[in-house]
C-alpha positions in Angstrom: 1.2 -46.8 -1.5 1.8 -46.9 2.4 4.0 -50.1 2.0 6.4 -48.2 -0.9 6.6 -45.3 1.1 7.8 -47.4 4.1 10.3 -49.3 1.9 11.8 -46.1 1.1 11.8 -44.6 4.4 14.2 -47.9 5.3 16.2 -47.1 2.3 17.2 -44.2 3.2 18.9 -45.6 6.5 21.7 -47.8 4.8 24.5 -45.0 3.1 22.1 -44.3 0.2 21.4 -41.0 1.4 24.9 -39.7 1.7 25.8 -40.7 -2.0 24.8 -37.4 -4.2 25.4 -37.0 -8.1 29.0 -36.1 -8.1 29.9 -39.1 -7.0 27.6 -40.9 -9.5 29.6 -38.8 -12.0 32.9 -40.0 -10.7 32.1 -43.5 -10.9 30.2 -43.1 -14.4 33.9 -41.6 -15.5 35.6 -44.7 -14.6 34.5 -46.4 -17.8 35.3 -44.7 -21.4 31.9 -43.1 -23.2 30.6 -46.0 -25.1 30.1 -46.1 -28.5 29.5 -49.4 -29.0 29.4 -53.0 -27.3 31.6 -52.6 -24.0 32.7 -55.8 -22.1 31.8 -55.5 -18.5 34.6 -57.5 -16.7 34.2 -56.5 -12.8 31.1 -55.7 -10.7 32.4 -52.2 -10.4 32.8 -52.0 -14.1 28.6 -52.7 -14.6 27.6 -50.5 -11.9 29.6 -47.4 -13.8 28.0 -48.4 -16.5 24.5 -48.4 -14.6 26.0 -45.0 -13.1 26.4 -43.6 -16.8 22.8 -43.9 -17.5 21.5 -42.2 -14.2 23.8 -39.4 -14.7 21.5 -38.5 -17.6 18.1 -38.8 -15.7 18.2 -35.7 -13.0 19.0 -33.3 -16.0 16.5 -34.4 -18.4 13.6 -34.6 -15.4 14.7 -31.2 -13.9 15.9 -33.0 -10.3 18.2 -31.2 -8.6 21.9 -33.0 -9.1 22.4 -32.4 -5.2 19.5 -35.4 -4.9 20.6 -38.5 -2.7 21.3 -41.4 -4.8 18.1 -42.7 -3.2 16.2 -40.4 -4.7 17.4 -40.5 -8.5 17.3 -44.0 -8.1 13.5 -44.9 -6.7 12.7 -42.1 -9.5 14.0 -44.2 -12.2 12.8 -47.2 -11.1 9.1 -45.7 -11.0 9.7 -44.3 -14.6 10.9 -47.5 -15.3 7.9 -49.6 -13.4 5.7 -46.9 -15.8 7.2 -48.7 -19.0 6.8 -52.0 -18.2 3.1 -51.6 -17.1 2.9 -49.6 -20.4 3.5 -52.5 -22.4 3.3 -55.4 -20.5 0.7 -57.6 -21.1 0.3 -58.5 -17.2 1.1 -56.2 -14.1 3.8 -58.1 -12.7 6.3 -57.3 -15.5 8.3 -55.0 -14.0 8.6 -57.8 -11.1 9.4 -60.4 -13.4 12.2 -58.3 -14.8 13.5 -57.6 -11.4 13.3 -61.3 -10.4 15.5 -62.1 -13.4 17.9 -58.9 -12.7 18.1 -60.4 -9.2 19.5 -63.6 -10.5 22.0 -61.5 -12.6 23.0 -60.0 -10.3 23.5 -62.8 -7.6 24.9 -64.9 -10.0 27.7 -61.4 -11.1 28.5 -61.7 -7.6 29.4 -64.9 -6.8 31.5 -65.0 -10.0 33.3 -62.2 -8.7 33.9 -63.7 -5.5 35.4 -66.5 -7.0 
């Protein structure tokens, strides 16, 4: 526990912090409500998306929508860290899924850059 409490305490040192819901909210609004399969074109395009789905998560756990980004964020991912190990057969599922993400997400990047 020690070592996640450490990694969060560096978190909050690089702009996460200063980010509160509102402007989650703004950049959630950039995309239309989806009603269906959406075609994620731009980097900024899948993190609204990604934005749309936090937006939800403070109201239906009771956080305060004043919370740093930080905090909505490491909540989710501990709900979410919850799920895997819920039905995982192994603990390292939610790693395995963030290896992969990673990859995704490297990969989004450099296609971007291009």
């Amino acid at each position: 526990m020690i070592k996640a409490s450490e990694e969060y305490q560096n978190a909050q040192g690089n702009g996460f912090e200063e980010i509160r819901y509102g402007e989650l909210a703004e950049l959630a609004s950039e995309l239309p409500e989806l009603g269906g399969p959406c075609a994620l074109n731009t980097n900024r395009e899948r993190a609204a998306l990604a934005a749309q789905a936090l937006i939800r998560f403070p109201s239906s756990t009771g956080q305060d929508t004043g919370e740093p980004l930080t905090d909505i964020v490491t909540d989710m991912l501990a709900n979410m860290m919850h799920l895997c190990h819920l039905f995982a057969s192994g603990s390292d599922g939610f790693q395995r899924l963030l290896n992969s993400a990673t990859g995704h997400f490297e990969a989004e990047l450099d296609d971007e850059q291009e």
